[in-house]
C-alpha positions as CSV (number, residue, x, y, z in Angstrom):
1,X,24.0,30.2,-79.7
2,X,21.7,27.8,-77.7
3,X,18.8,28.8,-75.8
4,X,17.9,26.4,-72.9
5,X,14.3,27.0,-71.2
6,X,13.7,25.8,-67.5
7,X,10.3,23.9,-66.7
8,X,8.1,25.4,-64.0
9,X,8.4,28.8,-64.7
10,X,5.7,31.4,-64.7
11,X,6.5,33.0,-68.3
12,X,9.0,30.9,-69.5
13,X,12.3,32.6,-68.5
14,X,15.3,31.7,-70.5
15,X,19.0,31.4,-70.1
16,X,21.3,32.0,-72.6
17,X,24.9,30.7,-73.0
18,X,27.4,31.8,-75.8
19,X,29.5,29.2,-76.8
20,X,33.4,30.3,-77.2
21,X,35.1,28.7,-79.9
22,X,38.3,29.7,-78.3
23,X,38.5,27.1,-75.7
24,X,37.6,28.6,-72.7
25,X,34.2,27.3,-72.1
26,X,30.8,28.3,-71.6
27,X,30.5,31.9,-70.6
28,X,26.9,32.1,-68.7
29,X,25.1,35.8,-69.1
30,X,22.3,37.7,-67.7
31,X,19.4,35.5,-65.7
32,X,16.2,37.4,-65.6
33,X,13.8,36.6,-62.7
34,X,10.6,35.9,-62.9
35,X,8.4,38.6,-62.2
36,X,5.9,37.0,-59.4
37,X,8.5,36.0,-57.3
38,X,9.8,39.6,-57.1
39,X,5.8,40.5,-56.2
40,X,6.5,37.4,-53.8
41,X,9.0,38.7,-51.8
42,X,8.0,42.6,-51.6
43,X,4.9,41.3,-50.2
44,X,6.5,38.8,-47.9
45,X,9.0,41.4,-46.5
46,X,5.5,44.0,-46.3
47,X,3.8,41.8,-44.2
48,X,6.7,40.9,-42.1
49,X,7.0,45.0,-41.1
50,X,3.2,45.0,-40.4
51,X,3.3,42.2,-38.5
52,X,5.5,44.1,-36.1
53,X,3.0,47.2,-36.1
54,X,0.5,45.1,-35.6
55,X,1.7,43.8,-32.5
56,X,2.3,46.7,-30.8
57,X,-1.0,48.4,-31.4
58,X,-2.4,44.9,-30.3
59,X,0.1,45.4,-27.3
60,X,-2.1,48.1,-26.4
61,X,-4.8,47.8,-27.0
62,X,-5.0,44.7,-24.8
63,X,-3.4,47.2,-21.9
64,X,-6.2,49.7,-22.1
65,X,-9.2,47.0,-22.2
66,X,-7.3,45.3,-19.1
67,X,-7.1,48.6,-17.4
68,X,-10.4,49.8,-17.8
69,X,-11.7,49.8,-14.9
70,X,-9.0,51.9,-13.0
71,X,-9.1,54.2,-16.2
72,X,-12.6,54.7,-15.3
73,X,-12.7,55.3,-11.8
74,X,-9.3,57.2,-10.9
75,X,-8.6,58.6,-14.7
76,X,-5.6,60.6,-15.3
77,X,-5.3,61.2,-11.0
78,X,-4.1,57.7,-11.0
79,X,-0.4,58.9,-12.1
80,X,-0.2,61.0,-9.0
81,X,-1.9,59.4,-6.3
82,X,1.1,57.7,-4.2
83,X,-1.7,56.2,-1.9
84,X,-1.4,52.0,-2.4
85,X,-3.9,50.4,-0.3
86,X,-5.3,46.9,-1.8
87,X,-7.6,46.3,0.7
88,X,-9.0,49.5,0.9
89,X,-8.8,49.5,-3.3
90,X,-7.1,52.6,-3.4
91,X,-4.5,53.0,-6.1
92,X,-1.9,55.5,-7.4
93,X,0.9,54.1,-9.6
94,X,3.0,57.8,-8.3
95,X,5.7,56.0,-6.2
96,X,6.4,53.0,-8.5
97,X,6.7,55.6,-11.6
98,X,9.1,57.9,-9.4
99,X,11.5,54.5,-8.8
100,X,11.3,53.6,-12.1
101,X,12.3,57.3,-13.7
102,X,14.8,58.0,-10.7
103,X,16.7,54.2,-11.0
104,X,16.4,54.6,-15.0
105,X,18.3,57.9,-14.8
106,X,20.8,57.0,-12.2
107,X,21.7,53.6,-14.5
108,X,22.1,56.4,-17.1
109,X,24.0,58.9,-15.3
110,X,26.7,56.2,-14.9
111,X,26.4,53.6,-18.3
112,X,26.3,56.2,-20.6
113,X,30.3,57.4,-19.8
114,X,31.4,54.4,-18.8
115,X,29.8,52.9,-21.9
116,X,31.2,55.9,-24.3
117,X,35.0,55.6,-22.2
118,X,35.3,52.0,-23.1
119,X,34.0,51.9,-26.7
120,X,36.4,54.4,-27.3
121,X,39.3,52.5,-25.4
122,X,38.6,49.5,-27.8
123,X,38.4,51.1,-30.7
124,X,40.9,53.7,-30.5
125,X,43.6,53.6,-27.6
126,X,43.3,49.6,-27.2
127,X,46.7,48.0,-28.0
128,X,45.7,44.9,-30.2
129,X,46.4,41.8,-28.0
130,X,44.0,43.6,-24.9
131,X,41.1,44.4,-27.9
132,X,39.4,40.8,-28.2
133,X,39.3,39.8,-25.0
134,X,38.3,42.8,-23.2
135,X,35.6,43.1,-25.8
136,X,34.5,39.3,-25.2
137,X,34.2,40.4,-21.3
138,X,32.2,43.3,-22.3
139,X,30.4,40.7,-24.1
140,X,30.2,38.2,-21.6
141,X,28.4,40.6,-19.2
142,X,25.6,41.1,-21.3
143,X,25.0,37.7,-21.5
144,X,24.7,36.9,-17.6
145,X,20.8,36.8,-16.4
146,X,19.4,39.4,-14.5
147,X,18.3,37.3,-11.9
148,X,22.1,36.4,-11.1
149,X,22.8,40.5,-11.3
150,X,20.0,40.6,-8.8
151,X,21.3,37.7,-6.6
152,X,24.8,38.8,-6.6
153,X,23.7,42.6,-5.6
154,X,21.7,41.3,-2.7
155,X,24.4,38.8,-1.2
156,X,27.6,40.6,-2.2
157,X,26.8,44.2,-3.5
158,X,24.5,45.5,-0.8
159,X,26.8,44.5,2.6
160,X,29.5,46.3,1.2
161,X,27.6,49.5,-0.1
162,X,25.6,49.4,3.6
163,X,29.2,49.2,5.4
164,X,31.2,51.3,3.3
165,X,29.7,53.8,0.7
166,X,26.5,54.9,2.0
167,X,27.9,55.8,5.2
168,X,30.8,58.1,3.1
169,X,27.5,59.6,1.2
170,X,26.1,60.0,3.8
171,X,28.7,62.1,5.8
172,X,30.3,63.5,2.8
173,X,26.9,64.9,1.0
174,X,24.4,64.9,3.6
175,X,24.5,68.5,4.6
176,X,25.5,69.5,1.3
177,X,23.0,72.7,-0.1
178,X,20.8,71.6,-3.0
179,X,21.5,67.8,-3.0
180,X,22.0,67.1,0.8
181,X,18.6,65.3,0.6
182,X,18.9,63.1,-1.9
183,X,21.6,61.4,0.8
184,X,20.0,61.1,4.0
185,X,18.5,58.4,6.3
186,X,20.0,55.0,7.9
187,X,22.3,53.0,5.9
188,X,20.3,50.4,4.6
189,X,22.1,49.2,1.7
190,X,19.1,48.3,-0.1
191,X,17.4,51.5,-2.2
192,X,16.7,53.2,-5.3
193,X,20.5,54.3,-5.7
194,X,21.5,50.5,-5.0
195,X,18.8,49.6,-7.8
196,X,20.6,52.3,-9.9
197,X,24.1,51.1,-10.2
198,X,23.0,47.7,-10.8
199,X,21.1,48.9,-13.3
200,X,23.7,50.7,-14.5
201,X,26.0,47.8,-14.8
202,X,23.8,45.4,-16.9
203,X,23.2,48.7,-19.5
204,X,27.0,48.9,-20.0
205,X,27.4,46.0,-21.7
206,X,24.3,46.7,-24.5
207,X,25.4,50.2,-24.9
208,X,29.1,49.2,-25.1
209,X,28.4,46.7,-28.3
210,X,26.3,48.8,-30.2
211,X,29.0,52.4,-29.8
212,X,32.1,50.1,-30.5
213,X,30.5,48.4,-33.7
214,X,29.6,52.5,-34.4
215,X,32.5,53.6,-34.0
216,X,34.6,50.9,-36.3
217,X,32.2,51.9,-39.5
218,X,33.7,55.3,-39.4
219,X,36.2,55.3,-42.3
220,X,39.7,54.9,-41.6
221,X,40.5,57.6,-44.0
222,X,38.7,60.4,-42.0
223,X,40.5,59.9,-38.7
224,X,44.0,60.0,-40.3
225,X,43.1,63.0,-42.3
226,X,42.1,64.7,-38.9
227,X,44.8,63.1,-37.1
228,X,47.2,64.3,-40.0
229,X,46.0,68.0,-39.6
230,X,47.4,67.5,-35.8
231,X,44.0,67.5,-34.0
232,X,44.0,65.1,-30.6
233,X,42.1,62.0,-30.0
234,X,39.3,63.8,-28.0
235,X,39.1,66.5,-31.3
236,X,38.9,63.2,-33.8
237,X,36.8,61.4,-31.3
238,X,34.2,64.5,-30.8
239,X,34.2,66.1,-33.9
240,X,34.9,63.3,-36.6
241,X,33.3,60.2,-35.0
242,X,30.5,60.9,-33.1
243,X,28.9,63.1,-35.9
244,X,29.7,60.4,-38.4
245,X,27.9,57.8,-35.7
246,X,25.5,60.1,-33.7
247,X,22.3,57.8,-34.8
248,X,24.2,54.5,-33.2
249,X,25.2,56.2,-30.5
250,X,21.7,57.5,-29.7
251,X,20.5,54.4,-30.8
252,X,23.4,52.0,-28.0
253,X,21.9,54.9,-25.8
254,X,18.3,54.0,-26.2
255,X,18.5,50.6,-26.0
256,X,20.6,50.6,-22.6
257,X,17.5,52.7,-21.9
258,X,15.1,50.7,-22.5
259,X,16.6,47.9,-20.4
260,X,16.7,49.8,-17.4
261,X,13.2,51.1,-17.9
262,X,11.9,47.5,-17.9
263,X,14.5,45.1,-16.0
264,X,12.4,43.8,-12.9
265,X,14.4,41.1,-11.2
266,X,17.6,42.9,-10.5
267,X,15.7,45.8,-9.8
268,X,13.3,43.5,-7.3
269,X,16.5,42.1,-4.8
270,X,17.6,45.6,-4.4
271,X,15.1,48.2,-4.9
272,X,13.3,47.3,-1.5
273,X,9.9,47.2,-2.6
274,X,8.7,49.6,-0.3
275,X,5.7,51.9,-1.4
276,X,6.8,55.0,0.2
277,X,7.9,58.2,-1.0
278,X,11.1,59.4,-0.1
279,X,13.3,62.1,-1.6
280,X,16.6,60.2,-0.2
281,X,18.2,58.7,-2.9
282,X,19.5,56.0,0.5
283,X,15.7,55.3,1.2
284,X,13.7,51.8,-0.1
285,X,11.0,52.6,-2.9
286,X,9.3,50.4,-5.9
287,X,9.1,50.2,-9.2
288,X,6.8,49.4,-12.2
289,X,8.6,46.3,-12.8
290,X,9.2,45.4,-9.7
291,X,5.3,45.9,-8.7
292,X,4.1,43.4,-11.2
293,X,6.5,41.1,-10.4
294,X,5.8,41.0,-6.3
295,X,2.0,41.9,-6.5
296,X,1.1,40.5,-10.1
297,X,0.2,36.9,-9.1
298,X,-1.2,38.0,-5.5
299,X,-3.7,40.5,-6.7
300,X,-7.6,39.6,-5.6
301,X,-10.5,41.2,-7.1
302,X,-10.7,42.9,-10.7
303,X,-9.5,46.4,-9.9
304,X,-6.6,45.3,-8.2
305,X,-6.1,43.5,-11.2
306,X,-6.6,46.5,-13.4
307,X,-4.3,49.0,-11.5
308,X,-1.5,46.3,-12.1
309,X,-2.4,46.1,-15.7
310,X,-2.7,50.1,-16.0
311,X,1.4,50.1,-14.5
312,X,2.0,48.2,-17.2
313,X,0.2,50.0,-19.7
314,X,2.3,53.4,-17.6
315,X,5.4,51.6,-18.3
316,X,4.8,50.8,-22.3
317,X,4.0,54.6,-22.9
318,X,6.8,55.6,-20.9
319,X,9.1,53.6,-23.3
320,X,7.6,54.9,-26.3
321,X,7.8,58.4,-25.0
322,X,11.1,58.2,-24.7
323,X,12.0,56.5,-28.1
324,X,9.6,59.0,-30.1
325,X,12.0,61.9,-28.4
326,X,15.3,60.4,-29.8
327,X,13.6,60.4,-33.1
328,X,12.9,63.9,-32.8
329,X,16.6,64.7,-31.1
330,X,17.8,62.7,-34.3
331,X,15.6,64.9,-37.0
332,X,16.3,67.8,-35.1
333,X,20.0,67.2,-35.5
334,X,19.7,66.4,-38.8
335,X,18.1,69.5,-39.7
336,X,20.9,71.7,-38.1
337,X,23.9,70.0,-40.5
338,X,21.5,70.7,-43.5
339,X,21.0,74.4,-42.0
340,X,24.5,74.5,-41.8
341,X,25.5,73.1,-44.9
């Protein structure tokens, strides 16, 4: 047996090889590592994950010091003031917060199904010559710019909805109990629902990805064996794969989320950039987004400044709300299967 021993090392590591007499060759075994580079990397990869943390509470921190003085003057009333008034420096960040929440959930109220009907379509009803290219359009939409979504809903998306679905809407649910409201006024064509389901199409696509991918780490085995006890697609679908994939699907979920939250182009062809309050759906209104994106490099004076920055500051807690309840939906859950178990 011959030991070999590599220059440059720390403590000298060694490599052994056995030589056969039996004419198959040299038969390498075992390399140990050196030990600092194992100290190396666990400190490399630690560093890389504070990094992260560190940017986000640098994130806001920055967002509170820029938004101090609004913080100061208005304190928690300026979440809901709706008055707007830059010359008058009177600021409320109600209305852009309402069109941000309301255009968010409508993009939601549509993506999400649409999202769930085609990942399962491609993963369990596609037939296998439609299943690549349908899932290299799906693909293909995500990777469009929002500016172009925006562009194409103002010249191409809005004349139609103004000529043909808002008047239906209109007519059909207008006078409707309960949600009459929410479809009244002139057909415009621009509005918070138009903002919506443009919204909702750019989420479909990141949503899509992240359930399909889900869905194809469930193993095979368990679908035949429910499909083999003579359950349905829906009963393999509801109660093999999504419990087996419920943290994807919450996370697909949250990430189409968090796009609508903070998409601002799109949103500022379509939404109207009106600072009104309206409870028609039909009716122009604003965003956070939108806001800094119309107002950000017009703003004079330091508090008209700071109101801008507090949206944005707004808009970062609303995001992390929002993530830190799907955490707790997810340990929730989790603690119900143990409960069960």
């Amino acid at each position: 047996m011959s030991v070999m021993t590599l220059p440059g090392t720390a403590d000298n590591t060694t490599i052994e090889h056995s030589m056969e007499t039996s004419g198959r060759g040299p038969t390498p075994t075992r390399v140990r590592p050196a030990k600092w580079m194992d100290v190396a990397f666990e400190w490399l990869t630690k560093s890389f994950a504070f990094l992260v943390f560190s940017i986000l509470i640098a994130i806001l921190v920055s967002l509170a010091i820029g938004s101090a003085q609004t913080l100061e003057k208005y304190g928690f009333s300026f979440i809901w003031s709706s008055e707007w008034d830059p010359v008058q420096e009177k600021f409320g960040a109600l209305i852009p917060i309402f069109g941000t929440l309301t255009t968010s959930f409508i993009a939601m109220l549509i993506g999400v199904p649409v999202s769930f009907g085609i990942a399962l379509f491609l993963t369990e009803l596609s037939p296998a010559w439609l299943k690549r290219p349908l899932g290299t359009a799906i693909e293909l939409l995500a990777a469009i710019p929002s500016i172009i979504y925006g562009m194409w809903g103002l010249f191409v998306f809005v004349p139609l909805f103004q000529s043909h679905v808002q008047p239906l809407l209109i007519k059909g649910l207008g006078d409707a109990p309960l949600i009459g409201a929410l479809f009244q006024g002139p057909p415009m064509g621009i509005g918070m629902m138009t903002a919506g389901l443009i919204l909702s199409i750019m989420v479909i696509p990141f949503i899509t990805a992240v359930m399909r991918d889900v869905f194809e780490l469930v193993p095979p085995m368990l679908k035949e064996s429910a499909y083999g006890l003579g359950a349905s697609t829906w009963e393999v679908v509801w109660k093999v794969v999504l419990p087996y994939t419920k943290v994807g699907v919450v996370g697909g979920i949250m990430l189409g989320l968090g796009r609508a939250l903070g998409e601002t182009m799109a949103v500022t062809f379509v939404i109207g950039n009106a600072n009104r309050l309206s409870s028609s759906l039909m009716a122009p209104g604003n965003s956070i987004a939108s806001a800094l994106a119309n107002e950000f490099t017009e703003a004079v004076g330091d508090r008209y400044f700071s109101a801008l920055i507090e949206l944005g500051l707004i808009l970062f807690l609303i995001t992390s709300i929002v993530l830190a309840l799907s955490k707790f939906l997810l340990m929730r859950l989790a603690r119900q299967e143990g409960a069960r178990t």
